[in-house]
C-alpha positions as CSV (number, residue, x, y, z in Angstrom):
1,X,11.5,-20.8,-11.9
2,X,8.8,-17.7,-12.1
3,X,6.8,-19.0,-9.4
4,X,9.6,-20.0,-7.6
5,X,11.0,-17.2,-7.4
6,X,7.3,-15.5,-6.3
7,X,7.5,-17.9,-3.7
8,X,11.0,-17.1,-2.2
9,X,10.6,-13.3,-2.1
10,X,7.1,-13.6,0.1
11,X,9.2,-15.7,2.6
12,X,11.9,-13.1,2.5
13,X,9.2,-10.5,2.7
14,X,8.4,-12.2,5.7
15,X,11.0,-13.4,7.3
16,X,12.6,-10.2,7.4
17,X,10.8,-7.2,6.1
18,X,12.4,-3.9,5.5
19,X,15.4,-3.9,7.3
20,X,17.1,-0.4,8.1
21,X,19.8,0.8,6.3
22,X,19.4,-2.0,3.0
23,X,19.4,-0.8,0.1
24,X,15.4,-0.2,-1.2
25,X,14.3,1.1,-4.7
26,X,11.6,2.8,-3.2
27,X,14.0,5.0,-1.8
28,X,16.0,5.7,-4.9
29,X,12.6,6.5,-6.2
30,X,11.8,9.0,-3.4
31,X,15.5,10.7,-4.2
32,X,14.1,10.6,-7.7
33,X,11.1,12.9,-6.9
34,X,12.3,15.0,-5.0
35,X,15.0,15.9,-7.5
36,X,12.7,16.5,-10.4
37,X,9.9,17.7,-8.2
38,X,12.7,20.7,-7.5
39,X,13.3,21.3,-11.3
40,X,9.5,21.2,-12.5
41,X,8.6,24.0,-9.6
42,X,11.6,25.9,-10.3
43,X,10.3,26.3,-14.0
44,X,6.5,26.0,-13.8
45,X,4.8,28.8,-11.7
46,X,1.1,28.6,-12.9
47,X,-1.2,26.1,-11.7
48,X,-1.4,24.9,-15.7
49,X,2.3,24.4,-15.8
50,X,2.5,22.5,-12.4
51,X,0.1,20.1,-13.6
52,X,2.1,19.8,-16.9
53,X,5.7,19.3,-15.2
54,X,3.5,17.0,-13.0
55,X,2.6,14.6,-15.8
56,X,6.5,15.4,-16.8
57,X,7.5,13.9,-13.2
58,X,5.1,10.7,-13.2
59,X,6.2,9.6,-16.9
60,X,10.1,10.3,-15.8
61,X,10.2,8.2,-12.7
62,X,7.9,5.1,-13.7
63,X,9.4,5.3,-16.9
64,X,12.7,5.3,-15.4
65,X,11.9,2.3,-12.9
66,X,10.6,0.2,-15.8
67,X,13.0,0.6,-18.4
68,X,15.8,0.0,-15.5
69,X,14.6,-2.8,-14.1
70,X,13.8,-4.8,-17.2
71,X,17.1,-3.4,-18.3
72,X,18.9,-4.9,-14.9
73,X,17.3,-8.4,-15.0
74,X,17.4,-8.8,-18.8
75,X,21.5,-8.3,-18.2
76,X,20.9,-10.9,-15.5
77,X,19.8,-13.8,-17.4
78,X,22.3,-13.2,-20.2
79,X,25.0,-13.2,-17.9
80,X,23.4,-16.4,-15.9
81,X,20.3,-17.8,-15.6
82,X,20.6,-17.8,-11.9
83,X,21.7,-14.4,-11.6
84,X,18.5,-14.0,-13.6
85,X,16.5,-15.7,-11.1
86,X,18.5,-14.4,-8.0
87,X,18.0,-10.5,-9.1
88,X,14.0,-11.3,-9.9
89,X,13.5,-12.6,-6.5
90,X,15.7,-9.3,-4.9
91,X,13.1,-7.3,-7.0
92,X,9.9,-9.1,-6.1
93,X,11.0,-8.9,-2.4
94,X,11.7,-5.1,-2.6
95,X,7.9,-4.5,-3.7
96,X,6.4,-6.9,-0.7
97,X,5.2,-4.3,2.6
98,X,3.3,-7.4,4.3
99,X,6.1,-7.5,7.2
100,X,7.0,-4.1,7.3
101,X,3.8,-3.2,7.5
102,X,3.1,-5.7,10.3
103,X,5.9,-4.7,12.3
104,X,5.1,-0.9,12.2
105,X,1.4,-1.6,13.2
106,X,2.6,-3.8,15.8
107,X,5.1,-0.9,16.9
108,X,1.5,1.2,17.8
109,X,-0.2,-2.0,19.2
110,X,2.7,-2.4,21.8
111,X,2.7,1.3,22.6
112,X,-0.8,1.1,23.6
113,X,-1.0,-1.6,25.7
114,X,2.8,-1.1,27.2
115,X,3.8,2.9,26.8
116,X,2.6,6.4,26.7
117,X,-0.3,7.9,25.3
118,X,2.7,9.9,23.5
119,X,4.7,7.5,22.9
120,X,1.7,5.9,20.9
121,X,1.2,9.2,18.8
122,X,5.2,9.1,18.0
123,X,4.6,5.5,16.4
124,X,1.5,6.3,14.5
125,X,2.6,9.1,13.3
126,X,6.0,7.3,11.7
127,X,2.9,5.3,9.3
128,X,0.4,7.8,8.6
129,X,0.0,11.6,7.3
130,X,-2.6,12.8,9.4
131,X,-1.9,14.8,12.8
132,X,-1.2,12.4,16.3
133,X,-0.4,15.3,18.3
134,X,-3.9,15.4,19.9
135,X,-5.0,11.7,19.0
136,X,-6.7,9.5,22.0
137,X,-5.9,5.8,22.2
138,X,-9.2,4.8,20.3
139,X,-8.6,7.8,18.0
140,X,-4.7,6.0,17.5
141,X,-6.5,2.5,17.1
142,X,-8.2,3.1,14.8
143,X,-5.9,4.9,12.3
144,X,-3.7,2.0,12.9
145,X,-6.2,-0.7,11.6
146,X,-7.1,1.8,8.8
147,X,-3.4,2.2,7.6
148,X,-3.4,-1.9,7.8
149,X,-6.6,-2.5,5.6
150,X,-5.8,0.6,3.1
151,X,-2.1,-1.1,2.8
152,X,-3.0,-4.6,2.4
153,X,-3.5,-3.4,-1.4
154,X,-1.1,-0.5,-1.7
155,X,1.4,-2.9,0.0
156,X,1.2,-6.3,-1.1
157,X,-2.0,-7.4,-3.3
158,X,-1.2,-4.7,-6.3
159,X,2.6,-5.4,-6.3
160,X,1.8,-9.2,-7.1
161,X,-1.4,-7.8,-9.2
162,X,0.7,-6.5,-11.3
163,X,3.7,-9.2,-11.2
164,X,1.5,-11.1,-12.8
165,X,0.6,-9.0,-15.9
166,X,4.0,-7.8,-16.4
167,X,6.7,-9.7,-14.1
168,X,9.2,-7.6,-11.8
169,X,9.7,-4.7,-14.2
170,X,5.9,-3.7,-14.3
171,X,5.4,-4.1,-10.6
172,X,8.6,-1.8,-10.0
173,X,6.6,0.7,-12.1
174,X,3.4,-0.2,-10.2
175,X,5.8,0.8,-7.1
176,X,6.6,4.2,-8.4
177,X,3.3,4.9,-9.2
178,X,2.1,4.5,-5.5
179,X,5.1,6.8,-4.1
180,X,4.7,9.1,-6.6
181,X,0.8,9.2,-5.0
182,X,2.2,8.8,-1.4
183,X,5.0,11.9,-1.9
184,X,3.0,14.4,-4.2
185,X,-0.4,13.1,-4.6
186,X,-2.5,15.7,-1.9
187,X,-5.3,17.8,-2.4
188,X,-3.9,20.7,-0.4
189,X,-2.3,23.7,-2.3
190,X,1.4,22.7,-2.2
191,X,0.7,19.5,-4.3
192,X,-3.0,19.8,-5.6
193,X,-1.4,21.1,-9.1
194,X,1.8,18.9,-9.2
195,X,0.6,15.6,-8.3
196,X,-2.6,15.9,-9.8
197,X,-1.5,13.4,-12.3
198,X,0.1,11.2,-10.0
199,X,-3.2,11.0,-7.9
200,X,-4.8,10.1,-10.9
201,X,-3.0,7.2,-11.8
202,X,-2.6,5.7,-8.9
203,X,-6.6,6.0,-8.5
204,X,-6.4,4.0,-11.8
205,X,-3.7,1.6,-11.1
206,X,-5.2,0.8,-7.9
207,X,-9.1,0.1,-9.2
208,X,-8.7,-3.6,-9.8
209,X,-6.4,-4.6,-7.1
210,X,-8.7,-2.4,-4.5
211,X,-11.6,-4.3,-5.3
212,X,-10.0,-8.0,-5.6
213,X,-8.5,-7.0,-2.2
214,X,-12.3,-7.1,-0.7
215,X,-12.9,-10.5,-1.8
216,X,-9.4,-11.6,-0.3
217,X,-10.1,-9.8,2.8
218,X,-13.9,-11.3,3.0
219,X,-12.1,-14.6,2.3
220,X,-9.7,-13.9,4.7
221,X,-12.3,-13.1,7.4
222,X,-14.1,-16.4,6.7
223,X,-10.7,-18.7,7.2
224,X,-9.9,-16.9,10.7
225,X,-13.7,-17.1,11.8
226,X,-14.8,-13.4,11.9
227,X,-18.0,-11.8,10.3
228,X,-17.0,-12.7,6.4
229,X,-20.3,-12.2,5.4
230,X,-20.7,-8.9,7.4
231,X,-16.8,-7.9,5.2
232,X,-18.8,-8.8,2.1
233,X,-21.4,-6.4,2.8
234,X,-20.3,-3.3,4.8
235,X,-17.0,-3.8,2.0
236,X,-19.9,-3.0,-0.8
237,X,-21.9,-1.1,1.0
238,X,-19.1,1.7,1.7
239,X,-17.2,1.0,-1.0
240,X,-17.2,4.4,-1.9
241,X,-17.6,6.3,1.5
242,X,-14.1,7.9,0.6
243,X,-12.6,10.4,-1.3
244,X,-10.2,8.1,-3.3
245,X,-12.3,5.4,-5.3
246,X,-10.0,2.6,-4.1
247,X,-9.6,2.9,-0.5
248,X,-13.0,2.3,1.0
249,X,-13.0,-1.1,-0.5
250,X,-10.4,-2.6,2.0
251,X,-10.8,-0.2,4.8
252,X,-15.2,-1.0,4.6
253,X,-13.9,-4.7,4.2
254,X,-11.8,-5.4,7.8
255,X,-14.5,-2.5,9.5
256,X,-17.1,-5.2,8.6
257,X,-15.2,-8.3,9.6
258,X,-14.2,-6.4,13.1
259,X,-17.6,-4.9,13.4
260,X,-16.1,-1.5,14.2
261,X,-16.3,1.7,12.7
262,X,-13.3,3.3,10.4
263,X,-12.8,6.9,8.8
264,X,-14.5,9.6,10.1
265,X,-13.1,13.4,10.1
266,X,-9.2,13.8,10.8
267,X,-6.5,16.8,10.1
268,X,-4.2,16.5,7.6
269,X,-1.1,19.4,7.2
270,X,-2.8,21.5,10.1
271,X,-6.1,21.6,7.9
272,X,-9.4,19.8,9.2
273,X,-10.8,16.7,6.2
274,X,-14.5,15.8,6.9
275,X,-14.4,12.3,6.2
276,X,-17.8,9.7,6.5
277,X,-17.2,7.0,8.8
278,X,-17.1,3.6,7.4
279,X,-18.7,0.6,8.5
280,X,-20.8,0.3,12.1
281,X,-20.4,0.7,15.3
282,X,-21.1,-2.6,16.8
283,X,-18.7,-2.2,19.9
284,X,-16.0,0.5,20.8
285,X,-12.6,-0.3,19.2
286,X,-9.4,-1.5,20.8
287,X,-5.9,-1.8,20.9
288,X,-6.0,-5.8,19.6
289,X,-8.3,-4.5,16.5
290,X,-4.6,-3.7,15.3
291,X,-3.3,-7.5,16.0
292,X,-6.7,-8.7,14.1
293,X,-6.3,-6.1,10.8
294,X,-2.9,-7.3,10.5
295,X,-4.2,-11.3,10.8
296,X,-6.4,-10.3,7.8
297,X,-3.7,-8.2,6.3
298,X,-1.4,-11.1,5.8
299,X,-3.4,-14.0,5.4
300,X,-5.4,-11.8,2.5
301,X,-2.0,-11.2,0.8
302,X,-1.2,-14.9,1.3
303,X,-4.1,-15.6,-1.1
304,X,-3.5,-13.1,-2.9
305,X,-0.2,-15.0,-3.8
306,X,-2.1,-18.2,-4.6
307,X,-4.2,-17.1,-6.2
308,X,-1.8,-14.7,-9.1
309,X,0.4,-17.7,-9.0
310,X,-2.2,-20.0,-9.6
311,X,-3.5,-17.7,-12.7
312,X,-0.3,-18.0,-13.8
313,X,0.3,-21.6,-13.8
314,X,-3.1,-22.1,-15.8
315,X,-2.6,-19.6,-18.3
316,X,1.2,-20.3,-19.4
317,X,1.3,-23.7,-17.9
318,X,5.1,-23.2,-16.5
319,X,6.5,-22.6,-13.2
């Protein structure tokens, strides 16, 4: 039934995504934040006491979206095994960003080759934090296929990572942990003192999944004929050509396979980040590197699921 159920929610993943308006935990969790977020600065003024009520704010909200979701599924299987099964799969599928993800990448793609150069900004800038404003199409390019390879963990590979050490409820707190990271976790002054924990955690709940997610891209790259052994190497080689310790891993990984070049400085919240580019510059990006990242994007998380649900099978022997 535990595989099964795996199974169902990536075709639901995939079949339909994220669609609007449906109800998602990750945005109960983003009301969550900002709620407490609003109590912790109200009380903590120093930088000492931000980082405190910061900790305060991580251990609330995954703690919260553990203990609730075991809480919601446990009452699920007493009441009926189905239920059980039925409310499992609604979780799983909730914590899957493959199609999503896809769509919103493909949202850029289309308004490169078909729209506006402002047009294109507008749809980048509904995926990534950085400034579009002044973005030229290979500028817009590339961010896309960066947000696609940076994702491809964040998105898909950790959430089953972690389904498989600790079913549904642990990946719902795996979730919280990331949008915890993606709301408070910056380095400017609003948030370097407040999410500091939060960064840090999600540094440490990402380290496994980031790296697994450079052999499944490699492997990835190999099945749809690109440069696998070019992923392999550029994936190592800039592994840590970032200033996260995770992201470098997948981003270097799909750079290599493409033979393009990723990172390089960008402005985040009006203030200029010097970033090292990743990877090399074997031909000038394009619009269809977006279409590519996304075939590796997918197919990666597609192993990914084999693979957990494989572990699974050989290590409790059940279904």
């Amino acid at each position: 039934m535990t595989l099964l159920a795996w199974a169902a929610a990536w075709l639901l993943d995939y079949w339909l995504g994220d669609p609007p308006g449906w109800p998602h935990p990750v945005r109960w969790m983003g009301r969550l934040i900002v709620f407490i977020q609003r109590i912790v600065r109200k009380y903590c003024t120093s930088e000492r006491a931000l980082k405190a009520g910061g900790g305060l704010l991580w251990l609330t909200v995954v703690g919260a979206s553990w203990l609730l979701s075991w809480a919601i599924l446990h009452m699920a299987w007493l009441i009926s095994p189905w239920l059980g099964w039925l409310v499992e799969v609604w979780m799983i599928y909730t914590l899957l960003a493959a199609r999503c993800l896809s769509d919103a990448a493909k949202e850029v793609y289309y308004a490169l080759q078909q729209g506006t150069l402002a047009q294109s900004r507008e749809k980048l800038s509904w995926i990534v934090g950085r400034d579009t404003s002044r973005l030229e199409r290979p500028q817009i390019a590339r961010a896309a296929v960066e947000t696609v390879a940076e994702n491809s963990v964040d998105g898909v590979i950790a959430p089953l990572f972690f389904l498989l050490l600790g079913g549904a409820p642990l990946a719902m707190a795996y979730k919280a942990i990331n949008t915890l990271d993606s709301m408070v976790g910056y380095k400017n002054e609003k948030y370097r003192a407040i999410g500091y924990v939060s960064a840090r955690m999600d540094d440490l709940a990402n380290y496994l999944p980031a790296r697994l997610g450079w052999l499944l891209l490699s492997a990835a790259a190999w099945c749809l004929r690109m440069d696998f052994r070019r992923a392999l190497r550029i994936g190592w080689r800039d592994r840590y050509r970032h200033s996260s310790p995770n992201c470098a891993w997948s981003e270097a990984s799909v750079a290599g396979a493409l033979g393009i070049r990723l990172g390089g400085p960008n402005t985040y919240f009006g203030q200029r980040v010097e970033k090292p580019w990743i990877g090399d510059e074997l031909r000038e990006i394009e619009a269809s590197d977006i279409l590519r990242a996304i075939d590796l994007m997918m197919l990666a998380s597609t192993l990914a699921l084999l693979l957990f649900a494989l572990l699974r099978w050989l290590t409790t022997g059940a279904a």
